[in-house]
C-alpha positions in Angstrom: -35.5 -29.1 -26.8 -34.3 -25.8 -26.5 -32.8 -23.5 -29.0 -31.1 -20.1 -29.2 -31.6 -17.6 -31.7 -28.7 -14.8 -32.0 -26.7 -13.8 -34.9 -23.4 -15.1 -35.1 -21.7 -11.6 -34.7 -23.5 -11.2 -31.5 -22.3 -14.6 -30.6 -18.7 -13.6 -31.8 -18.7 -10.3 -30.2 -20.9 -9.7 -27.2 -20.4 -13.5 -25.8 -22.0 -13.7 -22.7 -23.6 -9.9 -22.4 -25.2 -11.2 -26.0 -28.9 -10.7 -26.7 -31.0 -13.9 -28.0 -33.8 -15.8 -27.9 -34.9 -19.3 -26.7 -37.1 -20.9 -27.9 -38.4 -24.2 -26.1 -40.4 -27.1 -27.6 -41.8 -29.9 -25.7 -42.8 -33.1 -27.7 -42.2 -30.9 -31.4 -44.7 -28.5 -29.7 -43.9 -24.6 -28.6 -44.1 -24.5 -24.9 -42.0 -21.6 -24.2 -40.2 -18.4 -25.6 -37.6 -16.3 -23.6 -36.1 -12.6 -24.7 -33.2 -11.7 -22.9 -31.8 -8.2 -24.6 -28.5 -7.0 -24.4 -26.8 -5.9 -21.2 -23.8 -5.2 -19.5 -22.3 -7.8 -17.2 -24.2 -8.6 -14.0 -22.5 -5.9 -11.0 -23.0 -4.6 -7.5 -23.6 -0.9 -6.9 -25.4 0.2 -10.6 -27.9 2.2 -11.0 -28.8 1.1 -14.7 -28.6 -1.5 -17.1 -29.8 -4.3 -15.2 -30.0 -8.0 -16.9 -33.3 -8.9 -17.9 -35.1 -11.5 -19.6 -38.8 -12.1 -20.4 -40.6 -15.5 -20.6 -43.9 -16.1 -23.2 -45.9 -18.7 -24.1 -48.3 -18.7 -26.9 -47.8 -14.9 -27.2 -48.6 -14.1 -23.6 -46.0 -13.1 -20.9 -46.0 -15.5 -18.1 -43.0 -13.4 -16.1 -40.0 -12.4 -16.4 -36.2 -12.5 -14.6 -34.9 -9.4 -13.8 -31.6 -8.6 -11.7 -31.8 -6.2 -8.4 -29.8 -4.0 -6.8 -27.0 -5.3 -4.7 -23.6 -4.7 -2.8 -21.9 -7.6 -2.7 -23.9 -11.0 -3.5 -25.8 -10.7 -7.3 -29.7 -11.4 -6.5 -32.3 -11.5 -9.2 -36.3 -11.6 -8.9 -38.5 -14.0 -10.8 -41.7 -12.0 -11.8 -44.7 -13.7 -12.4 -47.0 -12.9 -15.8 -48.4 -9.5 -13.5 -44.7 -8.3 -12.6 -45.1 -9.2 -9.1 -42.0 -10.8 -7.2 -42.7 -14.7 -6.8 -39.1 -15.4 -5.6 -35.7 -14.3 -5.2 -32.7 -15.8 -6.7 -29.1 -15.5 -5.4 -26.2 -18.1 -4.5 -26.6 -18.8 -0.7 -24.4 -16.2 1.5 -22.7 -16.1 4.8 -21.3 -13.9 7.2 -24.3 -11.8 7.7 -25.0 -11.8 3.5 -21.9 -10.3 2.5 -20.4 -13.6 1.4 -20.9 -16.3 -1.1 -21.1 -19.2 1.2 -18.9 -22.5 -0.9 -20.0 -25.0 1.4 -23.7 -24.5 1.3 -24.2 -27.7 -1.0 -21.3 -29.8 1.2 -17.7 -29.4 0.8 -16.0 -30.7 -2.1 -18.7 -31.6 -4.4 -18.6 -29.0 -7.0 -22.0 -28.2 -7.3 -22.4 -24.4 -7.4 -26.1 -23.4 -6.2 -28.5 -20.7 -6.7 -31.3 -20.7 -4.2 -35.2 -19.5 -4.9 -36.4 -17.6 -1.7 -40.1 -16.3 -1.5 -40.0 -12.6 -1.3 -40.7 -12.3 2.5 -38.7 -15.1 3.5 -35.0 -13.9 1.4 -32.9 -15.4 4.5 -30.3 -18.4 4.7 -32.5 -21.8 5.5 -35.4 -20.5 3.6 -34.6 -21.5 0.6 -37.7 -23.9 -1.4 -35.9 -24.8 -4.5 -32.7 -24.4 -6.3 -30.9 -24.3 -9.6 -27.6 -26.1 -9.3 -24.8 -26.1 -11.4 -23.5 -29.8 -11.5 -19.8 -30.9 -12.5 -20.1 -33.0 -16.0 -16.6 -34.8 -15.9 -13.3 -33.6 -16.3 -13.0 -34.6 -19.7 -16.6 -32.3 -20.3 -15.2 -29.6 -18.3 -12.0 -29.2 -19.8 -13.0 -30.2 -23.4 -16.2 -28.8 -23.6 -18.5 -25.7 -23.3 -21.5 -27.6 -22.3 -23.0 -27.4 -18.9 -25.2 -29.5 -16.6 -28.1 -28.6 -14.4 -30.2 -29.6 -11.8 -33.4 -27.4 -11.1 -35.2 -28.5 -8.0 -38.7 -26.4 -8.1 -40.7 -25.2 -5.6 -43.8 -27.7 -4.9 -47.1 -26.5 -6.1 -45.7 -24.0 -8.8 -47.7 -24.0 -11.9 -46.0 -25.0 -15.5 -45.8 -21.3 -16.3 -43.7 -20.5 -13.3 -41.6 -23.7 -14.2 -40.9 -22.2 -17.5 -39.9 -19.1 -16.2 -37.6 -20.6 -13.6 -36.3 -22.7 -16.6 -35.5 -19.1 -18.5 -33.5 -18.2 -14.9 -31.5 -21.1 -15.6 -30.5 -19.8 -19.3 -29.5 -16.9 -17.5 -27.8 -17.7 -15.0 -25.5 -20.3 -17.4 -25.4 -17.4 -19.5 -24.0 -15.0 -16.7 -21.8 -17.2 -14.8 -20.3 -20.0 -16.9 -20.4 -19.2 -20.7 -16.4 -17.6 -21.3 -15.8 -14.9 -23.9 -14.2 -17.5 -26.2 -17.3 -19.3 -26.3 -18.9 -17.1 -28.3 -17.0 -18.0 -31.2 -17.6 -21.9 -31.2 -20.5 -22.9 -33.2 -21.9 -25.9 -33.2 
């Protein structure tokens, strides 16, 4: 169970660039907190203001998401509880990186990735887990503001990692597919 904390004018007003807090229980018991403060919109070429969000667990960081410089394709590094880079996020590219590559998940399927990437090995193919944006229905899609995902994980990560990767995913929904207007439906 997962539930956001933000005011309703922050809702109302900032929508998607809104700050908040998740907090996550598993079986009615805490098993993870993430603290995303307010930022601008995610954007190539910026030299500030970069969207962040920080992962805890019983009052200790376990890592944090954090977004990186870029030119063209948004990337993002997952940060273990020491702030070391455990992977790299980013939708899978083509034409040399400067492209978002649509057909990376098959054509036609609407499925709209975002590939994990150890550091050292950030290049198409390399890719050892995923967060997936999955089409709910046309009746969900048109009707509703809720969204499906799919998070394939990395084998051998620890539950820590796992939670932080499950904080990248409340980003990334946040950033890419929550609409202005959806900040003012509650409920």
């Amino acid at each position: 169970m997962a539930l956001e904390e933000s005011s309703f004018c922050m809702r109302l007003c900032c929508g998607p660039i809104r700050s908040w807090t998740i907090n996550v229980t598993k079986d009615g018991n805490p098993f993870s907190e993430h603290i995303r403060p307010i930022r601008c919109m995610p954007a190539g070429l910026k030299c500030c203001c970069y969207q962040e969000m920080t992962t805890t667990a019983g009052g200790e960081v376990i890592g944090s998401f954090k977004e990186k410089f870029f030119c063209f394709v948004p990337s993002y590094a997952i940060k273990g509880p020491t702030g070391e880079d455990e992977f790299n996020i980013h939708m899978p590219t083509c034409c040399g990186g400067v492209c978002v590559d649509p057909c990376a998940e098959g054509c036609c399927n609407c499925k709209i990735p975002f590939y994990l990437y150890k550091p050292d090995k950030d290049e198409p193919g390399q890719h050892v887990g995923k967060i997936i944006k999955v089409w709910g229905g046309l009746a969900k899609e048109l009707f509703a503001d809720a969204d499906t995902f799919m998070v394939e994980y990395p084998e051998g990560i620890t539950n820590e990692a796992k939670a932080n990767l499950l904080g990248a995913t409340f980003m990334i929904n946040q950033l890419y597919f929550e609409s202005q207007k959806q900040g003012a439906e509650v409920g």
